[in-house]
C-alpha positions as a LaTeX table, in Angstrom:
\begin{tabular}{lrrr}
\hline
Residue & $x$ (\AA) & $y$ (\AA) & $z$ (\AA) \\
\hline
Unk1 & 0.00 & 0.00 & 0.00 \\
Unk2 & 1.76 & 3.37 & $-0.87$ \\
Unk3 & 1.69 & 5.95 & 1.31 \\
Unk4 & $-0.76$ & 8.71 & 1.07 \\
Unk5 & $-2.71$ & 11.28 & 3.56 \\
Unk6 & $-5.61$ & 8.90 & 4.09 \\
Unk7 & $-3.32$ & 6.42 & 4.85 \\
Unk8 & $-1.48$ & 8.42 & 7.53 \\
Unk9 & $-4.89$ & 9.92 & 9.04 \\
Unk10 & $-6.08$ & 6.26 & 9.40 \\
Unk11 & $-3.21$ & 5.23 & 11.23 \\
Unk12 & $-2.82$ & 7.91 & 13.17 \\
Unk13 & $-6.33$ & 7.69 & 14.33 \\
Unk14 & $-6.10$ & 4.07 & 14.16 \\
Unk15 & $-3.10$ & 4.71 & 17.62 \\
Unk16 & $-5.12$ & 7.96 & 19.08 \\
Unk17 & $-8.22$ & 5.85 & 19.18 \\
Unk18 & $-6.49$ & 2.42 & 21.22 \\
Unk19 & $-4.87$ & 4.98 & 23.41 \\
Unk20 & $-8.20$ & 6.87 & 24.38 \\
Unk21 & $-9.92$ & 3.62 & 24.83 \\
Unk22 & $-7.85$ & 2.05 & 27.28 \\
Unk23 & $-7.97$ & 5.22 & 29.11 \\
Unk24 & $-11.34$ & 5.68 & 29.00 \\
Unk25 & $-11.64$ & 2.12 & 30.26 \\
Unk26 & $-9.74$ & 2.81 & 32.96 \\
Unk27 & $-10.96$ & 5.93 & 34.13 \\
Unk28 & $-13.98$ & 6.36 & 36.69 \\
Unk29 & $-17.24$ & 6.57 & 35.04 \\
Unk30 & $-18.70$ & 9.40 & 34.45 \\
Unk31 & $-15.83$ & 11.48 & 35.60 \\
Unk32 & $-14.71$ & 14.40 & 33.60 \\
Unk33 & $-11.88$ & 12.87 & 32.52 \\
Unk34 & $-13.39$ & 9.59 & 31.02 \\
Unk35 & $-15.90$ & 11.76 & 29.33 \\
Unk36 & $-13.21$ & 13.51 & 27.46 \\
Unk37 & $-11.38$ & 10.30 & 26.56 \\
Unk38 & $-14.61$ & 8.89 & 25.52 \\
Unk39 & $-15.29$ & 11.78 & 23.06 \\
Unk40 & $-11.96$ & 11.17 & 21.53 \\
Unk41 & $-12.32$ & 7.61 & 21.25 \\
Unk42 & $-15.55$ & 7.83 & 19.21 \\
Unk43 & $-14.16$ & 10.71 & 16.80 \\
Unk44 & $-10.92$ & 8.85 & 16.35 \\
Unk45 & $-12.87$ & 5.36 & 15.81 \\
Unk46 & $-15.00$ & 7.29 & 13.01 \\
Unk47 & $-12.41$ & 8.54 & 11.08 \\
Unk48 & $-10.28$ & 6.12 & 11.45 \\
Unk49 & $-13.13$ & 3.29 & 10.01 \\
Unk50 & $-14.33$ & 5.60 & 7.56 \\
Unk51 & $-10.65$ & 6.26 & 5.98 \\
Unk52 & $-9.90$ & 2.04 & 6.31 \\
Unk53 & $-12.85$ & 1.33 & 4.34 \\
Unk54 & $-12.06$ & 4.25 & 2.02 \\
Unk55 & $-8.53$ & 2.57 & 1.90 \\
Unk56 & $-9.92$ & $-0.62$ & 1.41 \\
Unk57 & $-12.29$ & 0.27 & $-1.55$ \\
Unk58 & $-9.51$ & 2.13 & $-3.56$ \\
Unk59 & $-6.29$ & 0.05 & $-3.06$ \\
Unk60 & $-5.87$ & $-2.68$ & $-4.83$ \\
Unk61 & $-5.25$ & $-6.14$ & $-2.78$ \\
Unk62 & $-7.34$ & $-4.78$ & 0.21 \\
Unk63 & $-11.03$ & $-5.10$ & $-0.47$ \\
Unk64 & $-11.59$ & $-7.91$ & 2.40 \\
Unk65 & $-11.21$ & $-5.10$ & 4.90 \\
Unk66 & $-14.29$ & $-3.16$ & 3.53 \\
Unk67 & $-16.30$ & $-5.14$ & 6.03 \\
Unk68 & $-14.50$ & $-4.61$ & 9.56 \\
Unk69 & $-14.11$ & $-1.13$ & 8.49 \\
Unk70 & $-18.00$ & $-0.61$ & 7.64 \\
Unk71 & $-18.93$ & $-2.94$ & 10.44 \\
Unk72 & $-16.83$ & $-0.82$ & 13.17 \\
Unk73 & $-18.31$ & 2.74 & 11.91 \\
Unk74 & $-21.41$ & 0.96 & 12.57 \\
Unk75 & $-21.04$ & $-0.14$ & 15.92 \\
Unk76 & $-18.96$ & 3.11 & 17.43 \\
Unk77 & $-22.21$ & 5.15 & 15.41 \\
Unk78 & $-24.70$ & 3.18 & 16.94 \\
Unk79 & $-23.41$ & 3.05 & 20.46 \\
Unk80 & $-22.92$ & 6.44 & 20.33 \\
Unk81 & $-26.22$ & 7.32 & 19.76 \\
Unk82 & $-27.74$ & 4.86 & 22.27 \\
Unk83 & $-25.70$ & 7.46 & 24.64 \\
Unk84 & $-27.35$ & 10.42 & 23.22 \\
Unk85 & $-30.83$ & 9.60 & 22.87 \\
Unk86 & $-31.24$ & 10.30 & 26.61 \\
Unk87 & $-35.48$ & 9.80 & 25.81 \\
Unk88 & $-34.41$ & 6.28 & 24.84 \\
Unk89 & $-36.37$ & 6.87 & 21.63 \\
Unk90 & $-35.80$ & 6.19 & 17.65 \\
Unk91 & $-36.46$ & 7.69 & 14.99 \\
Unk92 & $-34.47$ & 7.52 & 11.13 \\
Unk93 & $-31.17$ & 6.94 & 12.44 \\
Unk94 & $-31.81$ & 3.41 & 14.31 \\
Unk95 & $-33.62$ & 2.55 & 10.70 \\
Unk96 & $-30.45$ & 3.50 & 8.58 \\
Unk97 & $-28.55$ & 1.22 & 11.22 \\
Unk98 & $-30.54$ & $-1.43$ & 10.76 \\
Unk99 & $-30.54$ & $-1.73$ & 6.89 \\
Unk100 & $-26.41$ & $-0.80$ & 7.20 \\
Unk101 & $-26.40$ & $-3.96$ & 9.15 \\
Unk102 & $-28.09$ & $-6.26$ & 6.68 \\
Unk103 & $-25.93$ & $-5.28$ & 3.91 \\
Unk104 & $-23.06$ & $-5.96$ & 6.33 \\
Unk105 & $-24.24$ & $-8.87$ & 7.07 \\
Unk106 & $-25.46$ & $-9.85$ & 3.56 \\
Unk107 & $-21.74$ & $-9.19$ & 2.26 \\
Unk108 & $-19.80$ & $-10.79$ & 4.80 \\
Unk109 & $-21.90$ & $-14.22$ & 4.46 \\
Unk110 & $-21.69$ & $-14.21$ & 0.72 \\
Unk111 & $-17.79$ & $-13.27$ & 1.13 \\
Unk112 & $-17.08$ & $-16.02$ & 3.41 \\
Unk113 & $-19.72$ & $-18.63$ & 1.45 \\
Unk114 & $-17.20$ & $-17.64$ & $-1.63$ \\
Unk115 & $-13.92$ & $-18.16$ & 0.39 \\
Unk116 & $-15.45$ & $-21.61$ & 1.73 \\
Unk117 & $-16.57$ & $-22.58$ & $-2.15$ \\
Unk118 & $-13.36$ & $-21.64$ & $-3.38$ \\
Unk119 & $-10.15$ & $-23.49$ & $-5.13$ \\
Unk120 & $-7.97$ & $-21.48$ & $-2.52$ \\
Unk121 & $-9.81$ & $-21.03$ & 0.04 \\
Unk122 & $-9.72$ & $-17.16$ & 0.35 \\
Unk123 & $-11.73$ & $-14.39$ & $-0.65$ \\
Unk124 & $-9.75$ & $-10.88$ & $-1.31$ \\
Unk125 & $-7.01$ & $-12.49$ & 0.87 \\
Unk126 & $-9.15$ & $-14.25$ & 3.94 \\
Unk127 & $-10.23$ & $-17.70$ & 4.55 \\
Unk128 & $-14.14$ & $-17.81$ & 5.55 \\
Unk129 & $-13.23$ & $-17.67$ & 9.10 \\
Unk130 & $-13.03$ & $-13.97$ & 9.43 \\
Unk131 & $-15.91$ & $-13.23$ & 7.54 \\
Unk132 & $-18.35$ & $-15.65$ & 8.79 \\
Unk133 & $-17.00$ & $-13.93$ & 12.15 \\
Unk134 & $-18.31$ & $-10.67$ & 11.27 \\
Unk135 & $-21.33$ & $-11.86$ & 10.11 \\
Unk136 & $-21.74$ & $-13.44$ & 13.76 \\
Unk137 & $-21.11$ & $-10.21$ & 15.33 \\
Unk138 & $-23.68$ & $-8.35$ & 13.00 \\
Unk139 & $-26.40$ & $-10.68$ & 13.62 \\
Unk140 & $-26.13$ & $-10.16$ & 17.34 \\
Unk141 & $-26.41$ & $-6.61$ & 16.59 \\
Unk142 & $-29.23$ & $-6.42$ & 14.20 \\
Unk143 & $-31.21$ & $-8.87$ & 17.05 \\
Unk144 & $-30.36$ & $-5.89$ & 18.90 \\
Unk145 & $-31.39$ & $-3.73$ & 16.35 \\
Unk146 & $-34.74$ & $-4.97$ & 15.50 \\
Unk147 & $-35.64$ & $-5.21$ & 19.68 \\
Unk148 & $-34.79$ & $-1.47$ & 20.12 \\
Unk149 & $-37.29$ & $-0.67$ & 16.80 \\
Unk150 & $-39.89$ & $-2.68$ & 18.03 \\
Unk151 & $-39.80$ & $-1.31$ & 21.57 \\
Unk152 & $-39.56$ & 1.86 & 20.52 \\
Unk153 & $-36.27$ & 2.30 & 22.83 \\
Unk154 & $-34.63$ & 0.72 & 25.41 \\
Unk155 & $-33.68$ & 2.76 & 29.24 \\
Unk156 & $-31.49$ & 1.88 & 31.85 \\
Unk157 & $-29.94$ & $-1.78$ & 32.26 \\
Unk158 & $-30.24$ & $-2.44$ & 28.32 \\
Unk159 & $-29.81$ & 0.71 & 27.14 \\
Unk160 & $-26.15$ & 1.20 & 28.94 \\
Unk161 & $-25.24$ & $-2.63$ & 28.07 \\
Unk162 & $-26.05$ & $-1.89$ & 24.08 \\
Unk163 & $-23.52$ & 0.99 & 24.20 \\
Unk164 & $-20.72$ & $-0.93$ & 26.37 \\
Unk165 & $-20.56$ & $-3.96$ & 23.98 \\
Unk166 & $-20.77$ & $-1.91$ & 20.86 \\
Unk167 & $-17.76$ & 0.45 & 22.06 \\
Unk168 & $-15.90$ & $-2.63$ & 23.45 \\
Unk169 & $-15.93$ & $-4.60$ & 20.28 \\
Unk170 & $-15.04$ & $-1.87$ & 17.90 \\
Unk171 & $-12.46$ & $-1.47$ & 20.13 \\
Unk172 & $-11.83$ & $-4.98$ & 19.72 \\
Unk173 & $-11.52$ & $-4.87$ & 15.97 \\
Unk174 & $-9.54$ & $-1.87$ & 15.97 \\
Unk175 & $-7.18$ & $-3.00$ & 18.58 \\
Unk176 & $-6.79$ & $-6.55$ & 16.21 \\
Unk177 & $-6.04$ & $-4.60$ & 13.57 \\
Unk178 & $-2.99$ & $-3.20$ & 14.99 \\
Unk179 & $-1.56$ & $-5.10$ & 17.38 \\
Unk180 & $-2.24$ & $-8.72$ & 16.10 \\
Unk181 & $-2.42$ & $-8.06$ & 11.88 \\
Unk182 & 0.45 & $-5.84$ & 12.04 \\
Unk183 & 2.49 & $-7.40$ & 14.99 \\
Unk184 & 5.68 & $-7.66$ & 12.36 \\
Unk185 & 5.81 & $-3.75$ & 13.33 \\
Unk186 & 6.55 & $-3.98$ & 16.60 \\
Unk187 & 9.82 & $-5.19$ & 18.65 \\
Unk188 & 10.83 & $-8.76$ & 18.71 \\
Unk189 & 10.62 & $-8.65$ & 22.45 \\
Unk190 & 6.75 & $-8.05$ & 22.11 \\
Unk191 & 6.15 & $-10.71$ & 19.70 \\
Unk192 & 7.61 & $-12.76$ & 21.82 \\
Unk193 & 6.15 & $-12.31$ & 25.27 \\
Unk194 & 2.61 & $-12.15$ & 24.38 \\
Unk195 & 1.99 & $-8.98$ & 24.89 \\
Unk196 & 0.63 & $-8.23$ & 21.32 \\
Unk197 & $-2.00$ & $-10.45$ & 22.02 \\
Unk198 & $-3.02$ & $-9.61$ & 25.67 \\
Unk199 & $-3.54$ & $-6.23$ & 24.20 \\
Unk200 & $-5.50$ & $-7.29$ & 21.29 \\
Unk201 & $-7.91$ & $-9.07$ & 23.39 \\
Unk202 & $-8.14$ & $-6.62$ & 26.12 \\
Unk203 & $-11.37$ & $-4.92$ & 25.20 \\
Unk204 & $-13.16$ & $-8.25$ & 25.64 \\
Unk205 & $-12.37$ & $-8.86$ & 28.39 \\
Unk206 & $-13.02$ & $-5.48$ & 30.01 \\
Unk207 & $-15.99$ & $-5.75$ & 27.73 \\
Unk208 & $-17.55$ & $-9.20$ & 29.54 \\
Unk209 & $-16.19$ & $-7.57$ & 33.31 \\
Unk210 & $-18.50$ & $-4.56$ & 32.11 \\
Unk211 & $-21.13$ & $-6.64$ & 31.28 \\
Unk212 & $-21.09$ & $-8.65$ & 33.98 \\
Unk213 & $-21.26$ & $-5.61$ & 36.56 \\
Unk214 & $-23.76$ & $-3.99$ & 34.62 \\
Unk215 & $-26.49$ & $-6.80$ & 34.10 \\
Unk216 & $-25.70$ & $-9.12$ & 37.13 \\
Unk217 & $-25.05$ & $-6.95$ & 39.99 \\
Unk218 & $-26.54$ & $-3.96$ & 41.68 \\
Unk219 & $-24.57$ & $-1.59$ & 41.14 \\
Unk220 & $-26.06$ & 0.03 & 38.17 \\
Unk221 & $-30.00$ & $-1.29$ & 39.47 \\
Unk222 & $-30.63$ & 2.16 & 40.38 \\
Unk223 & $-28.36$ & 4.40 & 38.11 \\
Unk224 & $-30.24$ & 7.32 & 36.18 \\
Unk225 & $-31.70$ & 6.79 & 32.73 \\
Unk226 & $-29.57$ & 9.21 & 31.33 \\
Unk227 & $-25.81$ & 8.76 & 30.85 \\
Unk228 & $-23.10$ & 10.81 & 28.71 \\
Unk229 & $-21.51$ & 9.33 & 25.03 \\
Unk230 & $-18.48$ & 8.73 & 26.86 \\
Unk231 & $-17.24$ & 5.90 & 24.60 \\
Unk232 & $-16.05$ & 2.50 & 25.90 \\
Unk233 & $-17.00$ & 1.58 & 28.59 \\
Unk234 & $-19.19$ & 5.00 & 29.13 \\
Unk235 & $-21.02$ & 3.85 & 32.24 \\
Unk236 & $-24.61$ & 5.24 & 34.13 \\
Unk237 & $-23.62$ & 8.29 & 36.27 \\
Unk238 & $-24.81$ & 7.01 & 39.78 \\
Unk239 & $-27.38$ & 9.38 & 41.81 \\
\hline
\end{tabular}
C-alpha cells in the first residue's frame, strides 16, 4: 500500500483511538476525565473506520477489509447514539442502522460462502473464518437492532449494556487490527512475550467484566436513565 494522507490519518487515528480507549476504560465513570477520553475515542474510531474502508475500496489487494471497516463505523455510530438519545427513543437513524447492518451482514456471508466454495480457500485475501466472524457479530447486533425498533427504545440496564458492547468490540476490531495483523511492526521482544495479544484481546475482556457488573449486579440497578456518550466503557452516572 503506498503511502498517502488517508493512509497516515487512518493510522494515526487508528493509535489515538487504542490509546483513548484504554484510558477511558480505565478511568472512573462518568468522571470528567473519562468523558473527554470517551469523546476522543468515538471521533478517532470514526475517522479512522471511515478512511480504512475508504482505503480498502480504492487500493488494490485490500477489499476484504471493507467489512471490519464498515462494520466498526457501525457499531462506534450506533453506540454512540444509544448514549445520546437520553429519551431512549428512535427515529431515522436506528432505521439507517438497521438496513447498514443487513448489507453488512449480507456481504460478509456471501464473502465467506465464496472463500469456503473456493479453489484457494480465500476471498480478497481471507479464509471464511473472518468473515463468517463478522457476520456473527452483525447478527447479534441487528437482534439488537430490530428489539430497540420494536420497543420503541430501550432505558437503563439495556440501554447502557447496548452501548458498552458496541464500544468494546469496535475497540476490539480496531485493537486486532494493529496489534495482532500488524504485529511484524513492533519489537521482537513483544512478539515474543505475548503482549501483542493480551492487548489485542483486552477490550473483551473489560468488555464481559462490564457486562457482567452492569447486568448481574446492583450496582447500576438504580443508576439514572440518562448517561453521557463517553465511549467505551461509558457507564450510568450514579445518583
Amino acid at each position: 500500500m503506498k503511502f498517502s494522507p488517508v493512509l497516515l490519518l487512518h493510522i494515526c487515528t487508528g493509535v489515538l483511538g487504542c490509546l483513548s480507549g484504554f484510558v477511558a476504560v480505565f478511568l472512573r465513570k462518568g468522571s470528567r476525565r473519562h468523558s473527554i477520553a470517551g469523546r476522543v475515542f468515538v471521533v478517532s474510531m470514526l475517522i479512522m473506520s471511515a478512511s480504512g474502508t475508504y482505503l480498502a475500496i480504492t487500493v488494490p489487494g485490500q477489499r476484504g477489509n471493507v467489512t471490519g471497516g464498515v462494520l466498526t463505523f457501525y457499531l462506534v455510530a450506533t453506540a454512540w447514539m444509544t448514549a445520546r438519545r437520553n429519551t431512549g427513543g428512535t427515529g431515522i437513524f436506528e432505521w439507517g442502522a438497521l438496513l447498514a447492518a443487513l448489507a453488512i451482514e449480507a456481504i460478509t456471508l456471501t464473502w465467506g460462502t465464496q472463500a469456503a466454495m473456493s479453489s484457494t480457500g480465500l476471498k480478497y485475501g481471507y479464509p471464511p473464518g473472518p468473515y463468517f466472524f463478522l457476520s456473527f457479530v452483525g447478527l447479534i447486533a441487528i437482534v439488537g437492532d430490530v428489539r430497540l425498533l420494536v420497543r420503541g427504545g430501550i432505558s437503563g440496564v439495556q440501554r447502557l449494556a447496548r452501548h458498552l458492547w458496541r464500544m468494546c468490540f469496535a475497540f476490539f476490531i480496531a485493537a486486532a487490527s494493529i496489534f495482532l495483523a500488524r504485529a511484524q511492526v513492533f519489537p521482537v521482544v513483544m512478539r515474543g512475550t505475548g503482549i501483542l495479544f493480551l492487548l489485542s484481546f483486552l477490550p473483551l475482556i473489560l468488555m464481559m467484566f462490564w457486562l457482567v457488573r452492569v447486568r448481574f449486579t446492583k450496582a447500576y440497578k438504580n443508576a439514572r436513565p440518562g448517561f453521557e456518550a463517553s465511549g467505551v466503557g461509558g457507564l450510568l452516572r450514579q445518583p
